[in-house]
C-alpha positions in Angstrom: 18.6 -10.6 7.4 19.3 -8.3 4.2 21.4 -5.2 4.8 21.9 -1.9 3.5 24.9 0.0 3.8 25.4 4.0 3.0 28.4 5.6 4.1 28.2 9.4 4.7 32.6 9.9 3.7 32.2 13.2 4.5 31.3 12.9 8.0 33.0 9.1 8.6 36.5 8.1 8.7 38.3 5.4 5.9 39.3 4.0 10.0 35.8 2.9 10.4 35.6 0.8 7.9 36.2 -2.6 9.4 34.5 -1.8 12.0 30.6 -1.1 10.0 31.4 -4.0 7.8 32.7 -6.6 10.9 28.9 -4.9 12.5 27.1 -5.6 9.6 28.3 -9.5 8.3 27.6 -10.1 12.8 24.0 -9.2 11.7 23.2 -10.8 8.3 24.3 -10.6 4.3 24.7 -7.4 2.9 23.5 -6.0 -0.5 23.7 -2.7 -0.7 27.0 -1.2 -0.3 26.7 2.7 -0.9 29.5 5.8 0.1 28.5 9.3 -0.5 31.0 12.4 -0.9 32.8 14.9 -2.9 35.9 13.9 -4.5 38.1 15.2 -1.7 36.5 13.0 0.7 36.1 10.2 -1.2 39.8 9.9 -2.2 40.7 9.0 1.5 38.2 6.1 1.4 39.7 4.7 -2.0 41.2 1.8 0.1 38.3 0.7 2.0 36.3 1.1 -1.3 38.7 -1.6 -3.3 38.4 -3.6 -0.2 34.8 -4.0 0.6 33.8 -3.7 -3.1 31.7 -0.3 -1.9 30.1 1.6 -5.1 31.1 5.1 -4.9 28.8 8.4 -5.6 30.5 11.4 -6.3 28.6 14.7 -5.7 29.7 17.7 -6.6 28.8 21.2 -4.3 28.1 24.5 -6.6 28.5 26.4 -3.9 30.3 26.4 -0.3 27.8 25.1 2.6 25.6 22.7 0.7 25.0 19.1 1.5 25.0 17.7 -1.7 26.2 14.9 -0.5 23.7 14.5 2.6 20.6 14.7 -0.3 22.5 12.4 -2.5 22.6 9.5 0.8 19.1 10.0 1.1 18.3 9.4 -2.4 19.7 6.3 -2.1 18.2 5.5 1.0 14.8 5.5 -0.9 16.1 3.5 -4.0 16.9 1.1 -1.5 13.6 1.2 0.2 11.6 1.0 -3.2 13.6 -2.3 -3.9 12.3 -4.0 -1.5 14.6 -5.9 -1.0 16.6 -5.2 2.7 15.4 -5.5 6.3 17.9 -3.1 7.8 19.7 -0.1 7.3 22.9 1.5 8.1 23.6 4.9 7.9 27.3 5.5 8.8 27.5 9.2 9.6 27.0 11.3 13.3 24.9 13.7 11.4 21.8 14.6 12.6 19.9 15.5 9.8 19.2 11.9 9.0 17.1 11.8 11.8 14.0 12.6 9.8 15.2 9.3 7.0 15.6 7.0 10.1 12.4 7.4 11.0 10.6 8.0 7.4 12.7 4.1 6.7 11.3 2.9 10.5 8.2 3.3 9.9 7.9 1.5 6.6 9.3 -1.3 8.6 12.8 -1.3 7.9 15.3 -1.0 11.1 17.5 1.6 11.2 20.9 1.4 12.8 23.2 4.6 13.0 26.7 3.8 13.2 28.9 7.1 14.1 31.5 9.0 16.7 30.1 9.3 20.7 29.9 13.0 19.8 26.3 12.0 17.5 23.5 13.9 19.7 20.5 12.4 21.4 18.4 13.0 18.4 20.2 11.4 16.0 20.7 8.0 18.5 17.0 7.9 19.4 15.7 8.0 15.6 17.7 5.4 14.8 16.5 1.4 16.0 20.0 1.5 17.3 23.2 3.1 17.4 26.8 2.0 17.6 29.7 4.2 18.5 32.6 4.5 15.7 36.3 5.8 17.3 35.5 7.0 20.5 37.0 10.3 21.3 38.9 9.5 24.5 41.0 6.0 23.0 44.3 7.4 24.9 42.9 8.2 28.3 43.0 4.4 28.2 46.6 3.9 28.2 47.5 4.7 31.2 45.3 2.8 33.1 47.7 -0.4 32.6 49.9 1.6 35.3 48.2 -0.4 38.1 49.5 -3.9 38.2 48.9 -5.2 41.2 47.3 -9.0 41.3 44.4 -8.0 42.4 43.6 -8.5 38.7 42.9 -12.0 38.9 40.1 -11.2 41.0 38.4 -9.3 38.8 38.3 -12.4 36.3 35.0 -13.7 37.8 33.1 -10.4 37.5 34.1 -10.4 33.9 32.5 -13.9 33.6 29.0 -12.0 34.4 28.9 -9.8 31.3 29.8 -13.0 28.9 26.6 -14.4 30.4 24.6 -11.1 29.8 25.4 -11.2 26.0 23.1 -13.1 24.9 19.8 -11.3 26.1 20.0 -9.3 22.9 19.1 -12.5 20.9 15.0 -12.4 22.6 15.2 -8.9 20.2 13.4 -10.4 16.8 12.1 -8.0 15.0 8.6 -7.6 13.1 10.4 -8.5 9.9 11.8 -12.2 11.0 8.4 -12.9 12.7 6.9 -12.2 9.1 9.7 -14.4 7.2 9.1 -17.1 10.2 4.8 -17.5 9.5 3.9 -19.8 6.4 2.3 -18.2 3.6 -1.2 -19.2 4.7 -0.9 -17.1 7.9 0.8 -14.2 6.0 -2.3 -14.7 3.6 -5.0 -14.4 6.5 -3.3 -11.2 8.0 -3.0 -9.5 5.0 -6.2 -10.6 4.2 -7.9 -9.1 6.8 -5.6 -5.5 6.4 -7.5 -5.6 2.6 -10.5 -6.1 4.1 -10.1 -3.1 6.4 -8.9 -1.0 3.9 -12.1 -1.4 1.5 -14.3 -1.5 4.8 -12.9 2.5 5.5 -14.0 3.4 2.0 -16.8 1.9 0.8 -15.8 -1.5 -0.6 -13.7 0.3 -3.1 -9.9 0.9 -3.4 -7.4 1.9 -6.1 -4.5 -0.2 -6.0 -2.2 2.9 -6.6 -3.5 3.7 -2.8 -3.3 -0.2 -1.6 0.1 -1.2 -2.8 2.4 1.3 -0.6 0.0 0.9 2.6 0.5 -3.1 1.8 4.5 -2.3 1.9 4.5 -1.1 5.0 3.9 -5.0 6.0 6.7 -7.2 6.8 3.8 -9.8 5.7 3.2 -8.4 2.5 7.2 -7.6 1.6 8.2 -11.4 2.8 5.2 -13.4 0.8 5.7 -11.0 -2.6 9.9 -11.5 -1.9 9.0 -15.6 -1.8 6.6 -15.3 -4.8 8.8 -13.5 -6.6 5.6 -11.9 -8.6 4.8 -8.3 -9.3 2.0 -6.8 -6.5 -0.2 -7.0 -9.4 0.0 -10.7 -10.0 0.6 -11.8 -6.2 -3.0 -9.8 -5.4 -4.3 -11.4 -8.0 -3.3 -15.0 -8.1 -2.9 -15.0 -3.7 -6.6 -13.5 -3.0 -8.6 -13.9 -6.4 -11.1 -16.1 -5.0 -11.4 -13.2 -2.3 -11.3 -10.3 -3.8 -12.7 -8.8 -7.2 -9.5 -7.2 -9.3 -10.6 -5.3 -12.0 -9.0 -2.4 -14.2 -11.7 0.8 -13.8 -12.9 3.0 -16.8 -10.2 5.4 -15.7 -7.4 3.2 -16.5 -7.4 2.7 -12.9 -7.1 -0.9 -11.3 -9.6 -1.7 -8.4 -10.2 -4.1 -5.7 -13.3 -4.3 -4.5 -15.6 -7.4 -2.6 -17.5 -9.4 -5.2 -21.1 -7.6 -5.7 -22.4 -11.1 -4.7 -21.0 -10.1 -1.5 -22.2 -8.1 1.1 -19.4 -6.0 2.3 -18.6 -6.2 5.9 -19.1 -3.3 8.1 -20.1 -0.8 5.1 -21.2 2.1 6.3 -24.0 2.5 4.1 -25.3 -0.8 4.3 -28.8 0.0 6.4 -29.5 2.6 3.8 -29.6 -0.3 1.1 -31.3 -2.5 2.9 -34.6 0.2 2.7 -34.3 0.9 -0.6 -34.1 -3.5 -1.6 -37.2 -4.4 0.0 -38.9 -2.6 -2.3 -37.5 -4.3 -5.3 -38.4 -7.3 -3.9 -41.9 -6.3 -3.6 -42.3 -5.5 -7.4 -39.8 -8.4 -8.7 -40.2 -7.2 -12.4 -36.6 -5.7 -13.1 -36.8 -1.4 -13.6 -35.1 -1.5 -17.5 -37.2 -4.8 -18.5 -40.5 -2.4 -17.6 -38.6 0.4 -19.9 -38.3 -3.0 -22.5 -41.8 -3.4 -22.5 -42.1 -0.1 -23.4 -40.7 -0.8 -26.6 -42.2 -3.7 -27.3 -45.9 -2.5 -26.1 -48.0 -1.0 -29.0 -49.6 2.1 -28.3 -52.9 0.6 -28.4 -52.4 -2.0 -25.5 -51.5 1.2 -23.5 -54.6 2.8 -24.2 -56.6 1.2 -21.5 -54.4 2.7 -18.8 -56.0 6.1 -20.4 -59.5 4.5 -20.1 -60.3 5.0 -23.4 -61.3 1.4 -23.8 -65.5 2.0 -23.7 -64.9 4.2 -26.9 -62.8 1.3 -28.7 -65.6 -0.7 -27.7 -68.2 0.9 -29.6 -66.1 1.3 -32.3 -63.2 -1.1 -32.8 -61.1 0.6 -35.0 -57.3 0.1 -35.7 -55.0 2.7 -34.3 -52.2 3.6 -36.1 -49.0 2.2 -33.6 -46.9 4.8 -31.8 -43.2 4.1 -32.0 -41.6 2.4 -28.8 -40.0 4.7 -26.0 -36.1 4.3 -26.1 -35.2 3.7 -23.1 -31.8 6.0 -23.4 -33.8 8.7 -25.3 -36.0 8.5 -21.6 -32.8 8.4 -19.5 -31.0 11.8 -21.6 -34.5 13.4 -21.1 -34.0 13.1 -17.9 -30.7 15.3 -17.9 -28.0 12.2 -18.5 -25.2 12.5 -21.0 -25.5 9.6 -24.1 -22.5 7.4 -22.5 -24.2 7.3 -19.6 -27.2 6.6 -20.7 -25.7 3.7 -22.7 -24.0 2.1 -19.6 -27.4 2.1 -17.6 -29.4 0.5 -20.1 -26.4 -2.0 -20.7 -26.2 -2.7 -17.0 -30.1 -3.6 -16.9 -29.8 -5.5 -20.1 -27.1 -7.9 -18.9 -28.3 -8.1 -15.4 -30.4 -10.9 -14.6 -32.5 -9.7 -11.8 -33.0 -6.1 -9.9 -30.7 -6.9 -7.3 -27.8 -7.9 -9.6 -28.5 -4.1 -11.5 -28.6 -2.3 -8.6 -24.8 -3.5 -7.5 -23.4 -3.3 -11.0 -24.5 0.5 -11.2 -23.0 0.8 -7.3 -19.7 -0.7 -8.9 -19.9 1.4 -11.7 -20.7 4.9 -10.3 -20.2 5.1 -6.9 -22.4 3.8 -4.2 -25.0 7.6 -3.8 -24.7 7.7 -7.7 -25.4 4.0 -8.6 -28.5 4.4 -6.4 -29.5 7.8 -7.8 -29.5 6.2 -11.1 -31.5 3.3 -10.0 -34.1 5.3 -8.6 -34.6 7.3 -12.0 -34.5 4.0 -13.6 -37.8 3.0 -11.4 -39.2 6.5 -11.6 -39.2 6.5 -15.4 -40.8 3.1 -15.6 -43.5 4.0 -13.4 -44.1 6.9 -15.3 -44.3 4.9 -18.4 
C-alpha cells in the first residue's frame, strides 16, 4: 500500500513523530511526506523534519485567526489525490475541519486515517476510515498504578494471552483498493468495461472524456490498471477498449467515446423511436441524398413526364432547352440550414454507403433528435423533388 503523509505542525507535536511514521511503515511504503505551519511552529519540528526527510511548507498568516496553514494541508491533500499515485492518507492533526477532506479523499477511494490527541471530537474520528490516538492526555495517571504488587500478577498473564490472539482479526479488513491490485487486468478490463458501458447507456451513447476520466478515477480498477500500464487515460482507453469502444476527437476539440454506429447501443433510451422511423428506409432502399444526386444528374426533360406533359412532346418532339441540376446544399440552405451544415449533410450522404449507415453518421454528428431532424428533411426534399 502507498501512503501519504501531511502533518498539520500547528496542531501536532515534534513528540509524535515516531509514533505516525512507526504507524505508517506498519501499513505500507510511504511517498508523500508533507508538514504544514508557520514558521514558529515549524521550527519545533526541525528535528523530526531532518529525521524522516519530511518536506516542509511554510505559510504565512496576514492576519491573526486565519488558517493558512489548514488551506495550505488541504491543497496538498488534492495534489496528492490528482497524482494518483497513494491508497491511503494520513492527516496528523485533531482538527475538525478536515472532516469535510476525509471524506471528499474517501469517496474517491482513498482511505483516510486521522492520527491525533484523544481530545479530537466524534466528527473528526468518524470521517476519517480510522483514527489513532497521538499522546494521550492522562500518561501520568498511569504511574501509580505499579503501587499494587502483589503476585496475583502472574495470574493475569493468561488473560493477556487472549488479546495477542485477537490481533490478528484486523487482517480480514482488505480494502476496495487491494481487491483491485489483487484481479488480473482482464477482470479489471470487464468491470470497467461494463462502468463505460453504463455511463454512455445514461446519456445517449455519447460521453466526453473530460466527464469520463474523473468518474473512472473514482475506481480502484481504473487507478490500479492505468498505475500498471503506466499510460496516460487517453492512451490506456484507447489501446485497453479500442476494439470496444469508438474514441474520437469531436468538432469541438472535444474527445468522445461513443459505441461503434455499427452497433446498436444497449438499453438507449431512444432506441423504439428509431426502430419506426428505419422501417421505412428499408421500404424505399434508394439512399435520401443519392435521390437529391439524381437530381443533378436528371435533365429537365426526363422530369417532364412527372408534370404529364408528355402527350404534348408527343405530337411535337421538340428539344427542350436543359434546366440546370438542383444542388443539393442550395435545397438544404433553402430550407433554413447554415452553408457548413449543409456541407456536412451532403458529405455524410456522399460517403455513406447505404441509408442506414447515413442516418447513424448524422446521429454521431449532431445529436441523436438533430441527426434525425436532418434526415427527415433530407427525405422530405427528395420527395419533393
Amino acid at each position: 500500500m502507498n501512503l501519504a503523509i501531511l502533518i498539520d505542525a500547528e496542531n501536532v507535536l515534534p513528540a509524535s513523530a515516531g509514533l505516525i511514521f512507526n504507524h505508517a511503515a506498519s501499513l505500507g511504503t510511504v511517498v508523500h511526506k508533507e508538514i504544514y505551519g508557520a514558521a514558529t511552529a515549524l521550527s519545533a519540528w526541525v528535528a523530526p523534519v531532518l529525521k524522516y526527510a519530511i518536506h516542509p511548507n511554510l505559510t504565512i498568516k496576514a492576519a491573526k485567526g486565519k488558517n493558512s496553514s489548514d488551506i495550505a494541508l488541504v491543497i496538498g491533500a488534492m495534489d496528492v489525490l490528482q497524482a494518483g499515485d497513494v491508497d491511503a492518507v494520513i492527516i496528523a492533526s485533531s482538527d475538525s475541519d478536515f472532516s469535510a477532506l476525509s471524506i471528499r479523499l474517501r469517496n474517491a477511494g482513498v482511505d483516510v486515517i486521522g492520527m491525533g490527541t484523544d481530545k479530537a471530537n466524534e466528527l473528526w474520528r468518524t470521517a476519517c476510515t480510522s483514527f489513532v490516538v497521538l499522546q494521550p492526555q492522562k500518561p501520568q495517571a498511569q504511574k501509580p498504578q505499579p503501587a499494587p504488587k502483589p503476585q496475583p500478577a502472574p495470574k493475569a498473564q493468561p488473560v493477556q494471552s487472549a488479546p495477542a490472539k485477537a490481533e490478528p482479526a484486523p487482517a480480514p479488513r482488505t480494502s476496495r483498493t487491494a481487491k483491485a491490485a489483487s484481479r488480473s487486468h482482464e477482470e479489471r478490463a470487464e468491470i470497467l468495461k461494463e462502468f463505460i458501458m453504463k455511463q454512455l447507456s445514461s446519456r445517449g451513447g455519447r460521453i466526453q472524456t473530460g466527464v469520463l476520466f474523473p468518474l473512472l478515477n473514482r475506481l480502484p480498477e481504473y487507478q490500479a490498471d492505468k498505475k500498471g500500464s503506466g499510460k496516460k487515460p487517453l492512451n490506456y482507453l484507447t489501446s485497453t477498449f479500442g476494439n470496444v469502444f469508438q474514441i474520437e476527437d469531436g468538432p469541438d476539440g472535444n474527445s468522445w467515446v461513443s459505441l461503434p454506429t455499427a452497433a446498436p447501443l444497449e438499453g438507449e433510451a431512444e432506441a423504439p423511436a428509431v426502430e419506426t422511423e428505419v422501417p421505412a428506409m428499408e421500404e424505399e432502399p434508394a439512399p435520401a441524398m443519392e435521390e437529391i444526386n439524381e437530381i443533378e444528374e436528371t435533365p429537365a426533360a426526363e422530369a417532364e413526364p412527372v408534370a404529364e406533359e408528355a402527350p404534348a412532346a408527343e405530337e411535337a418532339p421538340q428539344p427542350e432547352a436543359e434546366e440546370p441540376p438542383a444542388d443539393p446544399m442550395a435545397l438544404l440552405m433553402e430550407a433554413g440550414l447554415t452553408e457548413e451544415v449543409a456541407a456536412q449533410i451532403v458529405t455524410i450522404f456522399t460517403e455513406s454507403d447505404n441509408q442506414r449507415s447515413a442516418y447513424n453518421r448524422l446521429r454521431t454528428t449532431f445529436g441523436n433528435n438533430t441527426g434525425r431532424e436532418y434526415y427527415q428533411l433530407v427525405k422530405e426534399i427528395a420527395a419533393r423533388q
